[in-house]
N, C-alpha and C positions, 0 to 999 in steps of 0.2 A: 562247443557245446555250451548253451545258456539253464541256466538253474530259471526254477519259478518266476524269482523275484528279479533276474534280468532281462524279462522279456519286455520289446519297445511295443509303445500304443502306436494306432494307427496315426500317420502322420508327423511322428515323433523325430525328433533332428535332434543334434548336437547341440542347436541354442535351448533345447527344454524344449514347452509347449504351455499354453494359456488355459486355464479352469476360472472361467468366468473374470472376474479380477485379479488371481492369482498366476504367476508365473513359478513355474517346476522346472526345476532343472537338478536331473539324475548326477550325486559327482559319486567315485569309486574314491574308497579310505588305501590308498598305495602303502608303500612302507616308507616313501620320502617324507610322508605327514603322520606318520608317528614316533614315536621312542622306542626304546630296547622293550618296552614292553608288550608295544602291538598298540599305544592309546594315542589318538590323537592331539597334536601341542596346540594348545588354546587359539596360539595365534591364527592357526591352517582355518577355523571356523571363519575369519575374518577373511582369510584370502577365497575360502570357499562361495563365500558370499557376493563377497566382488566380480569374481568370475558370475556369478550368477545374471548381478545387474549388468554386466555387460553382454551375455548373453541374451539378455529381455530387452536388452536397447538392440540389439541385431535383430531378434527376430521383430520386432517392430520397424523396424527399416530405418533406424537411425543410424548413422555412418558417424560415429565418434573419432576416428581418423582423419575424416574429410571435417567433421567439424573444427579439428586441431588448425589441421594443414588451410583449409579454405577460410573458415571462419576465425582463428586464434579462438576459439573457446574453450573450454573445457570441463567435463564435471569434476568437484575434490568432495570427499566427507571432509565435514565441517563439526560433525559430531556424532558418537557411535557411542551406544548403550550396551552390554553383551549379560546376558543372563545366562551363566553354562549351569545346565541339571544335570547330565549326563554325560558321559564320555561315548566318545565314537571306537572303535578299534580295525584295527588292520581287516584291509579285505569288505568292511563292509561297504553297502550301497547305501548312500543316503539322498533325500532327496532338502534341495534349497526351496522352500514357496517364499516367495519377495511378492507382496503386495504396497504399491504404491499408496499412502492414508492422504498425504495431502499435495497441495501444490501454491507455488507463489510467485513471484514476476521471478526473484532469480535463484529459487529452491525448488527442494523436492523433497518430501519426507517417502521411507519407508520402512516395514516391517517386515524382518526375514525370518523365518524360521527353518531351522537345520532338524530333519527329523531322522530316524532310520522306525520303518515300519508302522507308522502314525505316530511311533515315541517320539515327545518334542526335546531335543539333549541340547539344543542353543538358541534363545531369541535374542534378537538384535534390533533394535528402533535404530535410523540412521537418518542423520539428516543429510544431504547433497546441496553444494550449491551451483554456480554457474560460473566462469571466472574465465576473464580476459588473459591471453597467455604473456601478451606483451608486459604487463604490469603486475597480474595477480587479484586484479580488485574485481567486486562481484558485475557480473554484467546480467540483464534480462535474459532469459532464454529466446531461444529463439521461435518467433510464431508457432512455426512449422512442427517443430518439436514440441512445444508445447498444446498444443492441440495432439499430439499422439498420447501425450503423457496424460493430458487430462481424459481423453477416449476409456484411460482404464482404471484413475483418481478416483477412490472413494466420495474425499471431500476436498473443497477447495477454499483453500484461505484467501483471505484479500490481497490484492495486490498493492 
């Protein structure tokens, strides 16, 4: 049995789904990401997040795996901002919107926001970079990829 607020749109998958530039993706507030009180621990917004961008790089068709394993690349945050207003609590639905703002030969910025019901309770600005696995040092992205990422990039920095 689903209540109002968990019924899926048409089209809707596991990775989220795309509103224009923004990517959605539904996460459930379990009891392993909160305290004794029912309140979400700070950190879980960050992990929520991540799951996110990894979902928006699937449903774009970027294979992050095969870019490991084929390519040695890999994404890391390099820098992460966290504005908490609000607390989340046990049991709620909330939803991640990750909008990509810019792009660069071996970055990525975005802004996520963590909301339940249009209430905004976490914004995040995050920078991404691109990183050789053999060494660690930043590499270009790759074409390919980066032409997906700029498809849904607000703005785009110099390279």
């Amino acid at each position: 049995m689903t209540s109002e607020g968990d019924s899926q749109r048409p089209g809707e998958n596991s990775s989220g789904w795309l509103e224009g530039d923004n990517h959605i993706f539904p996460v459930r507030v379990y009891y392993e990401d909160s305290d004794a009180v029912g309140i979400v621990y700070h950190a879980n917004y960050i992990k929520f997040a991540e799951r996110a961008r990894s979902e928006l790089c699937r449903l774009l068709g970027i294979d992050q795996r095969a870019m490991r394993e084929k390519d040695g690349i890999v994404f890391a945050v390099r820098e992460l901002a966290a504005d908490y207003r609000a607390p989340a609590r046990l049991d709620d639905l909330l939803q991640v919107r990750s909008r990509l703002t810019a792009l660069s030969g071996a970055s990525l910025w975005a802004r996520q926001i963590i909301e339940r019901e249009g209430s905004v309770l976490v914004g995040l600005d995050v920078k991404l970079v691109c990183l050789r696995t053999a060494d660690g040092r930043p590499t270009r992205l790759p074409a390919d990829v980066r032409a997906i990422f700029a498809s849904i990039t607000q703005n785009r920095r110099n390279s």
